[in-house]
C-alpha positions as CSV (number, residue, x, y, z in Angstrom):
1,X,0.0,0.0,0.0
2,X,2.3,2.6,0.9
3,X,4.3,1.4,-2.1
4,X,1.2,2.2,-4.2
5,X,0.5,5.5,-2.8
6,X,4.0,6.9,-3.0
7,X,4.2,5.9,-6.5
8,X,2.0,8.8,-8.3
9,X,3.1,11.0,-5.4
10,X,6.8,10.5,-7.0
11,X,5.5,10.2,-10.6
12,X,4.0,13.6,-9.6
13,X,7.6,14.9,-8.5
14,X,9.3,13.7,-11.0
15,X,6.8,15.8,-13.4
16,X,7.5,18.7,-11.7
17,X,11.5,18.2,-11.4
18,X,11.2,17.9,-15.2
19,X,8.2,20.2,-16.7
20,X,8.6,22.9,-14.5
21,X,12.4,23.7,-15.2
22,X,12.3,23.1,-18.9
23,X,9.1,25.8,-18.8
24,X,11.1,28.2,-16.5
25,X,14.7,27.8,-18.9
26,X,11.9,28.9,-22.3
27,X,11.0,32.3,-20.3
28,X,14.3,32.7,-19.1
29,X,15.4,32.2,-23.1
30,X,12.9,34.4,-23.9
31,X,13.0,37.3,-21.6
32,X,17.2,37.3,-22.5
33,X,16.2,37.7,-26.4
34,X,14.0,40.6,-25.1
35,X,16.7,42.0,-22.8
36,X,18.8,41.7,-25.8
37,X,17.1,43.6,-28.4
38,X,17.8,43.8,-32.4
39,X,20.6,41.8,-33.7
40,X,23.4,43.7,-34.1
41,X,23.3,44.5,-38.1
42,X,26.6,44.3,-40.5
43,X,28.7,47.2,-41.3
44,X,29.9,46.6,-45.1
45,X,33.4,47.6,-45.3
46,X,33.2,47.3,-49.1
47,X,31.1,50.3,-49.1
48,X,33.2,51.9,-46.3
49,X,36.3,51.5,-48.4
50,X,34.2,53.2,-51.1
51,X,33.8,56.5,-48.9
52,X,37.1,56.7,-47.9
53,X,38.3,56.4,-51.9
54,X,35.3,58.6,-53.0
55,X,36.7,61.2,-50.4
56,X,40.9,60.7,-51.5
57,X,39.2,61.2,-55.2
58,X,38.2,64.8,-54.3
59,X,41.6,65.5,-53.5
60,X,43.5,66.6,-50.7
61,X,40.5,68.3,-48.2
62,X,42.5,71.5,-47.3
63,X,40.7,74.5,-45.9
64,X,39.7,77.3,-48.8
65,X,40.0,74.8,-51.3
66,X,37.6,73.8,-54.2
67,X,38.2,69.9,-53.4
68,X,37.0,71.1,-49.3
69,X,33.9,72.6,-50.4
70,X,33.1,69.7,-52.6
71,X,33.7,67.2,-50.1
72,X,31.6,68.8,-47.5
73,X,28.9,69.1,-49.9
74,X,29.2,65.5,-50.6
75,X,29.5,64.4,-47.1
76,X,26.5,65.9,-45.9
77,X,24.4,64.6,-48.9
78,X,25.0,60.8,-47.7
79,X,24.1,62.1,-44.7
80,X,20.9,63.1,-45.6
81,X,20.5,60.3,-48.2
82,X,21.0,58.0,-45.0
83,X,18.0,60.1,-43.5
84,X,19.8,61.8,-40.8
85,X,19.1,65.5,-39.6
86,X,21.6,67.7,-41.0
87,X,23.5,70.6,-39.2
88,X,25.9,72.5,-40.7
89,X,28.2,74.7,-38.0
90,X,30.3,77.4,-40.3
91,X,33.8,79.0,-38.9
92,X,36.3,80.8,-39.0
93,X,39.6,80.3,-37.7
94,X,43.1,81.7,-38.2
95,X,46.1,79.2,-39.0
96,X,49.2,79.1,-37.0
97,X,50.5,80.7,-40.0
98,X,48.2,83.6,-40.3
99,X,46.0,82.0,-43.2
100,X,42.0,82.5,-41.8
101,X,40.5,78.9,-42.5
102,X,37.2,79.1,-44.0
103,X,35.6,76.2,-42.2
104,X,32.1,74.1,-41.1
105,X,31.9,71.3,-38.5
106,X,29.1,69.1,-40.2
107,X,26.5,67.4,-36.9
108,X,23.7,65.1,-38.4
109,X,21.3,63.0,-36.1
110,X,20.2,59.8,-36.0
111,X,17.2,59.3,-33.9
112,X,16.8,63.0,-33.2
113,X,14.5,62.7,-30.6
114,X,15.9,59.3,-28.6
115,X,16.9,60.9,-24.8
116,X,20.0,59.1,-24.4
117,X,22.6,59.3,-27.1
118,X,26.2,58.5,-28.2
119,X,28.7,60.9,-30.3
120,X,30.6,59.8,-32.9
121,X,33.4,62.4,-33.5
122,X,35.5,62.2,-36.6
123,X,37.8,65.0,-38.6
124,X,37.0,65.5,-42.1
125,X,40.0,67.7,-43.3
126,X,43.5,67.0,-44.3
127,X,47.0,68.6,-43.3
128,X,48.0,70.7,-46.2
129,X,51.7,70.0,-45.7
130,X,53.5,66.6,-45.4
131,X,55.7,67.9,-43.2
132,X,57.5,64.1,-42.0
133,X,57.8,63.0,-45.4
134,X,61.5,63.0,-46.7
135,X,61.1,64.1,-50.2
136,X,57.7,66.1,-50.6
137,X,57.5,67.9,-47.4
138,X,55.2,70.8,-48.1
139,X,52.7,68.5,-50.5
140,X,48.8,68.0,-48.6
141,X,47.9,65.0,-47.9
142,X,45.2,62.3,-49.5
143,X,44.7,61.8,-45.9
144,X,43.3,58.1,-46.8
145,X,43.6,57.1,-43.2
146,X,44.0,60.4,-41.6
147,X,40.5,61.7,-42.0
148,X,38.8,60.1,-44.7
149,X,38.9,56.6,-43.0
150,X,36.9,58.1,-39.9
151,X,34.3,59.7,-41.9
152,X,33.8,56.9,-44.5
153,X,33.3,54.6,-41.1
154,X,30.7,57.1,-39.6
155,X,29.3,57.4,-43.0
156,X,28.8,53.4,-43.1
157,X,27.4,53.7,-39.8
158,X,25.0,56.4,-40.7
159,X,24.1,53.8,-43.7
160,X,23.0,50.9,-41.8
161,X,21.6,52.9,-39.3
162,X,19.0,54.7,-41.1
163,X,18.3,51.4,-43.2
164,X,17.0,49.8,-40.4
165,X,13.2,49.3,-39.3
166,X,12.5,51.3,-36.2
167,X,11.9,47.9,-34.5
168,X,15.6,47.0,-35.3
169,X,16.9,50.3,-34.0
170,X,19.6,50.3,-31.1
171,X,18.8,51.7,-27.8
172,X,20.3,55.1,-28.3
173,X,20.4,58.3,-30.7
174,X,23.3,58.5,-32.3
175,X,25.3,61.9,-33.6
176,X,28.1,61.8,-36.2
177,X,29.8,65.1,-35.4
178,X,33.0,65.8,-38.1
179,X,35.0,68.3,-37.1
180,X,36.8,70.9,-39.8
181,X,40.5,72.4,-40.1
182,X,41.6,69.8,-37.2
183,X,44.9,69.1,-38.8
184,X,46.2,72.6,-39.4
185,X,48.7,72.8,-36.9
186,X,52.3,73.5,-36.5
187,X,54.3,70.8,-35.4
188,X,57.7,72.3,-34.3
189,X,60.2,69.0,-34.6
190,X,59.5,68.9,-38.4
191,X,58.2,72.5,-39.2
192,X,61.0,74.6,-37.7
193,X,61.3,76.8,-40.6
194,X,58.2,78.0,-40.2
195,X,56.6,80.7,-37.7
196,X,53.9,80.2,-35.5
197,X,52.0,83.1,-34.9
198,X,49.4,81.7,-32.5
199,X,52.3,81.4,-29.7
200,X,50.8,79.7,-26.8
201,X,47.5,79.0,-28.6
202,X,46.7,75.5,-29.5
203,X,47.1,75.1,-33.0
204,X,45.6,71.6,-33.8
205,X,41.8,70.6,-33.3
206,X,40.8,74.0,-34.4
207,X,37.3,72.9,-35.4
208,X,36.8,71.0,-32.4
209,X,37.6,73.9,-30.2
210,X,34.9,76.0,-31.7
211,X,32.3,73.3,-31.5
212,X,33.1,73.0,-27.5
213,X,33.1,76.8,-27.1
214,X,29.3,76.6,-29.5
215,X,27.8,73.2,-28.7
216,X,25.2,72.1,-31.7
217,X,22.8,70.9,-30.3
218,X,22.6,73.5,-27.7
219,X,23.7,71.9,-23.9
220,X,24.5,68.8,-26.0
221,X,25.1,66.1,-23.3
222,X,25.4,62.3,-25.1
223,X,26.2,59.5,-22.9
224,X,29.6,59.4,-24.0
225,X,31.6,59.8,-27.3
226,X,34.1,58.3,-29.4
227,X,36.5,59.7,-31.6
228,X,37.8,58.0,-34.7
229,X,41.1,58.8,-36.2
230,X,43.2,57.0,-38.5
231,X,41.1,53.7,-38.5
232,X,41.6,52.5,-42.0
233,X,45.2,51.7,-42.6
234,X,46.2,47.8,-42.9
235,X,47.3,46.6,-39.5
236,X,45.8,49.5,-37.9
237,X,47.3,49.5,-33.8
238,X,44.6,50.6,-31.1
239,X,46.5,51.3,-27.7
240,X,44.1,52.7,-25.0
241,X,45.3,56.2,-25.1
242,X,45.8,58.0,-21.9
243,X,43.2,61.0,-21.6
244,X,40.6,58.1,-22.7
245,X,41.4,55.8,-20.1
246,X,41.2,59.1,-17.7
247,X,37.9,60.5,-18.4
248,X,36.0,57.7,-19.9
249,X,37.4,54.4,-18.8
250,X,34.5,52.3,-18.7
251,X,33.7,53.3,-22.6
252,X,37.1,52.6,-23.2
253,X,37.0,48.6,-21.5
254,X,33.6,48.5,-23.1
255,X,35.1,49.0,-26.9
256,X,38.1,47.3,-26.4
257,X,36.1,44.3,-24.7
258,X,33.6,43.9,-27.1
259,X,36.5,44.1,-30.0
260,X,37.9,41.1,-28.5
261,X,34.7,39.2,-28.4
262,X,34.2,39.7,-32.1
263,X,37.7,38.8,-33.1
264,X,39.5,42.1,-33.2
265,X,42.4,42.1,-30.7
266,X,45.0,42.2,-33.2
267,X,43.9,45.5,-33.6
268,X,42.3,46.8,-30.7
269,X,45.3,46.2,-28.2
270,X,45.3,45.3,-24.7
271,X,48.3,47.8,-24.2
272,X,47.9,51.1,-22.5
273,X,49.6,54.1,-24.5
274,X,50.7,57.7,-24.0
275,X,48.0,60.9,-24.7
276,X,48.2,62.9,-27.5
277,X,46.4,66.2,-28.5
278,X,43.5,65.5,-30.7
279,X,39.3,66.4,-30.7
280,X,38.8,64.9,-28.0
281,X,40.6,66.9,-25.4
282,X,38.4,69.5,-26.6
283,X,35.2,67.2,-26.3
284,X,36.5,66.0,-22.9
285,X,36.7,70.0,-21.8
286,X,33.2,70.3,-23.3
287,X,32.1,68.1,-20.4
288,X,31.5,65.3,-22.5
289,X,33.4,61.7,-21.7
290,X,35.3,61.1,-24.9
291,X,37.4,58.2,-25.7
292,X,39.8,58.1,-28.9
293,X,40.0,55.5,-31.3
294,X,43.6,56.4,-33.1
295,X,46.3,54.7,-34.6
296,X,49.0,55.2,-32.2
297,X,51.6,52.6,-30.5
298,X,52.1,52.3,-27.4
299,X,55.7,53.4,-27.3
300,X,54.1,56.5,-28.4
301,X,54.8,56.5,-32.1
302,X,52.8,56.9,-35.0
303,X,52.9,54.6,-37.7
304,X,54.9,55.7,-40.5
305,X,52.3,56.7,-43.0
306,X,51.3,59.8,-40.7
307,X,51.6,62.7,-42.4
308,X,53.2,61.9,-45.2
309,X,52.3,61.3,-48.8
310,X,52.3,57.5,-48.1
311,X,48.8,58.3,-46.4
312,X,46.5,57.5,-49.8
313,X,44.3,54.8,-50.6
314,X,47.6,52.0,-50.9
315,X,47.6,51.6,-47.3
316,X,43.3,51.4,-46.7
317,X,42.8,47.9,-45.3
318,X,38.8,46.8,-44.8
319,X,39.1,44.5,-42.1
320,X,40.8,47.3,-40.2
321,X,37.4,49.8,-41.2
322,X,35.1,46.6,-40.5
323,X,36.8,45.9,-37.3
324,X,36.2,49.6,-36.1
325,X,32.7,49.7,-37.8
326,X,31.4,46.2,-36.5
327,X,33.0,47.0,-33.1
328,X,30.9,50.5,-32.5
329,X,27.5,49.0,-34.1
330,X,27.6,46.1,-31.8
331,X,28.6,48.8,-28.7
332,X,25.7,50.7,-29.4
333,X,23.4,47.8,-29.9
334,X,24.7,46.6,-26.1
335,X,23.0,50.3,-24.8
């Protein structure tokens, strides 16, 4: 008897140790897909190599130039072809060497109206002068990597982005700010010759500095931003540069982290390097955490195409753009 009346009271356990979990692991399955949101979509570097060469084919993007204007022009069509919200932020700014840049900073939107958002800073000018290069020392740049590879990657971005269904958008708003005449500046160990006649005035970033000083939006406060600079060359080096790691250090293990899940350590390095002087010390001052993405060892050199004439379209690599592409998409789907 007691046999027999234990028997369905244990066939009634054993039910409920095996139904009740397996019910409990599909909410838990589905509730994490939820949590999860969109998949995180693909960023083409095919088409991002195409920006970058469709940039270089302007010519070099120097500050009261023909080839400037164009590109601007061009830039913020995509833009608006991507259906982003286009600002356009005109400037002007005098030259360590007394030339008075006619210049725009170029903002456009995604998601206008989301509350919490990310900046995407790039530079969309080149240096006018290759000022490390051995033989052509006062010829501008193609800047390939050096500002045409951070654009063409926002521009991807802005791409997908705006292809997407509003039920497969990220989390977050998303602002591609490009900053003008940013690479104007004197640099005294290979431009001695010359006079700087902005003395103890910063030189470089001038775009950047105007933008901090004139915030568009208005009281813009993102989340957090990230600059990209030089992100297209082949073997492209990552080091967590210092002011990043300072201000915004939890963006920074968040980007390089996610890099390493998808595969991109070899580029994204687990190797702390020294600060340099670029947008986003002005971004930082701004009040808003800024991180820079930027192809700069950790011993504190560049690599040797920086500005030189060897900085054109023979050194853009697409799994270096598609490792910095794929790597911010899947950040911002994580938000």
């Amino acid at each position: 008897m007691n046999l027999f009346r234990l028997a369905p009271a244990a066939l009634a356990s054993l039910l409920l140790l095996t139904a009740c979990p397996a019910k409990k692991d599909t909410a838990e399955t589905t509730d994490a897909a939820t949590a999860a949101g969109p998949k995180t979509p693909d960023f083409n570097a095919d088409s991002a190599y195409a920006f970058t060469a469709r940039q270089v084919a302007f010519g070099p993007r120097v500050p009261n130039t023909l080839a400037h204007v164009q590109t601007g022009d061009w830039i913020i069509r995509k833009f608006k072809e991507a259906g982003l919200t286009v600002k356009e932020q005109p400037f002007e700014a005098m030259a360590f060497d007394g030339k008075m840049l006619k210049s725009r900073n170029i903002i456009a939107q995604y998601m206008p109206q989301a509350p919490r958002r990310v900046a995407i800073f790039a530079h969309w000018d080149t240096r006018p002068f290759a000022d490390k290069d051995k033989d052509k020392k006062n010829a501008p740049l193609d800047g390939a990597s050096d500002g045409a590879s951070g654009v063409a990657v926002a521009l991807e971005m802005a791409r997908v982005l705006g292809a997407q269904q509003d039920s497969l958008a990220p989390g977050v708003g998303v602002d591609f700010i490009l900053f003008d005449s940013e690479d104007y500046g004197y640099d005294g160990s290979t431009q001695g010759e010359k006079k700087n006649l902005l003395g103890s005035q910063e030189t470089w970033c001038l775009g950047s500095q105007y933008w901090a000083k004139n915030l568009l939006p208005a009281n813009y406060k993102p989340n957090y931003g990230i600059l990209l600079d030089m992100v297209g060359a082949k073997g492209g080096k990552f080091s967590r540069e210092e002011l990043s790691r300072q201000k915004a250090r939890d963006v920074v293990d968040k980007v390089w982290n996610t890099a390493a899940e998808l595969g991109f350590s070899d580029n994204f390095l687990f190797a702390d390097g020294y600060g340099i002087t670029d947008d986003h010390v002005f971004t930082n001052q701004a009040g808003i955490r800024t991180i820079d993405i930027i192809d700069f060892l950790p011993n504190g050199e560049f690599q040797p195409y920086h500005h030189t004439t060897q900085d054109n379209m023979s050194i853009i690599d697409r799994r270096t753009l598609k490792a910095v592409g794929q790597t911010l998409l899947t950040v911002l789907y994580s938000e």
